[in-house]
C-alpha positions in Angstrom: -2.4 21.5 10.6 -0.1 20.6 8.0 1.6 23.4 6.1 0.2 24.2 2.3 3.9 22.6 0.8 3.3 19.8 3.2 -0.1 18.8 1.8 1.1 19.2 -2.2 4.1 17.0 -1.4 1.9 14.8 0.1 -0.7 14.5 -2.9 2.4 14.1 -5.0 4.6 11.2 -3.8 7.6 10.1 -5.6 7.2 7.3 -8.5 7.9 4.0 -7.1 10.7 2.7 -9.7 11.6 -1.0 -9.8 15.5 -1.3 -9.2 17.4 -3.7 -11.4 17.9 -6.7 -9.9 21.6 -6.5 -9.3 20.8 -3.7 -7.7 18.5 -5.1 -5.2 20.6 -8.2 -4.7 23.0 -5.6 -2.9 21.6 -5.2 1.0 23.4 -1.7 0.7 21.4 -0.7 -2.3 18.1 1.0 -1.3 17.0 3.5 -4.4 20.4 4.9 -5.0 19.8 6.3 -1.8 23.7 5.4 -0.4 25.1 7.2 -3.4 23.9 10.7 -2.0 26.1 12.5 -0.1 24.6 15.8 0.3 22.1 15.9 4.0 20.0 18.0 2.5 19.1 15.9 -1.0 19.2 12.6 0.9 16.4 13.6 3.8 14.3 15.2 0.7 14.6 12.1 -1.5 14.4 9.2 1.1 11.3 11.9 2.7 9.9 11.5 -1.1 10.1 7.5 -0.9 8.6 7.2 2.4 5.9 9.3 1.1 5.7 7.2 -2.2 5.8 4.1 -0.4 2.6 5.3 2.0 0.6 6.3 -0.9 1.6 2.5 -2.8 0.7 0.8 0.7 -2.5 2.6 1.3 -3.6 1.6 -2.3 -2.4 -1.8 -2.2 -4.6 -2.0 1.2 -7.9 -1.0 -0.9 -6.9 -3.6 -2.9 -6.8 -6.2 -0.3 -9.7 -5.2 1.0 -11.6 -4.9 -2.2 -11.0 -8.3 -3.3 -11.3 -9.8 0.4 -15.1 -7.9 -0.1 -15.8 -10.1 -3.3 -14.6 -13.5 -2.1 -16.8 -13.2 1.0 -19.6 -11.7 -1.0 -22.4 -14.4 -0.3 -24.0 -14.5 -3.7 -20.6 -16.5 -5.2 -21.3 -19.8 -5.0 -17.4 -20.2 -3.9 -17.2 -17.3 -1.6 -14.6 -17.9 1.5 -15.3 -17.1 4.7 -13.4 -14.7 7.0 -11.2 -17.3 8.2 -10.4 -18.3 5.0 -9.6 -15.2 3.7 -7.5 -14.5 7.0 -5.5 -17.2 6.4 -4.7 -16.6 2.9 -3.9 -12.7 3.6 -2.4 -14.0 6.8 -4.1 -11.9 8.3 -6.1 -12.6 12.0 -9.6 -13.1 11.3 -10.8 -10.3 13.0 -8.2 -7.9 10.9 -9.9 -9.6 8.1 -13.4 -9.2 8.8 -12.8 -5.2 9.0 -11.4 -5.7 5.5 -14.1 -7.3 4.1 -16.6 -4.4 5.7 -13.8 -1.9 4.3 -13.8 -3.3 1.3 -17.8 -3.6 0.9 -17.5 0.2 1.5 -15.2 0.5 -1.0 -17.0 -1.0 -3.9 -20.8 0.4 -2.3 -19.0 4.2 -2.5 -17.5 2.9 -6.2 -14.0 3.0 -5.4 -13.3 -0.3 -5.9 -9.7 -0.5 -7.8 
């Protein structure tokens, strides 16, 4: 089982921060994270931006899945089907048939977005 600290740090992921593009043109810039020269403060911050960058994937997946739910949903008189959606996601259409049940659980258990 995860440590208390663990779990808090966990709940509490660093803010994702857009870098300025001149920044991100550079392949060597990631976050400022090449500037830090201490061990210690760069496994603690790039630790903090893996964490961050969970959390922001996790919630961009509800998302997806979310609003793969409401295109399928059969009462739109455009809904998609699976394949569709699959191939707009790019996504296989199994993958995407789990989303739309994911989503549809989602938005049934009101945590739609």
């Amino acid at each position: 089982m995860a440590e208390p600290e663990q779990r808090e740090r966990k709940l509490r992921p660093a803010p994702l921060l857009f870098e300025p593009s001149e920044a991100s043109a550079d392949p060597e810039h990631f976050f400022d994270l090449e500037s830090i020269d201490d061990p210690a403060a760069l496994l603690a911050r790039s630790t903090e931006l893996t964490l961050a960058f969970r959390a922001a994937a996790d919630r961009a997946t509800e998302f997806q899945a979310v609003a793969a739910a409401q295109l399928a949903d059969p009462r739109r008189f455009d809904r998609l089907t699976t394949a569709d959606i699959a191939e707009r996601a790019q996504w296989a259409e199994d993958y995407a048939k789990k989303m739309v049940e994911f989503g549809r659980d989602l938005l049934r258990n009101g945590n739609g977005g």
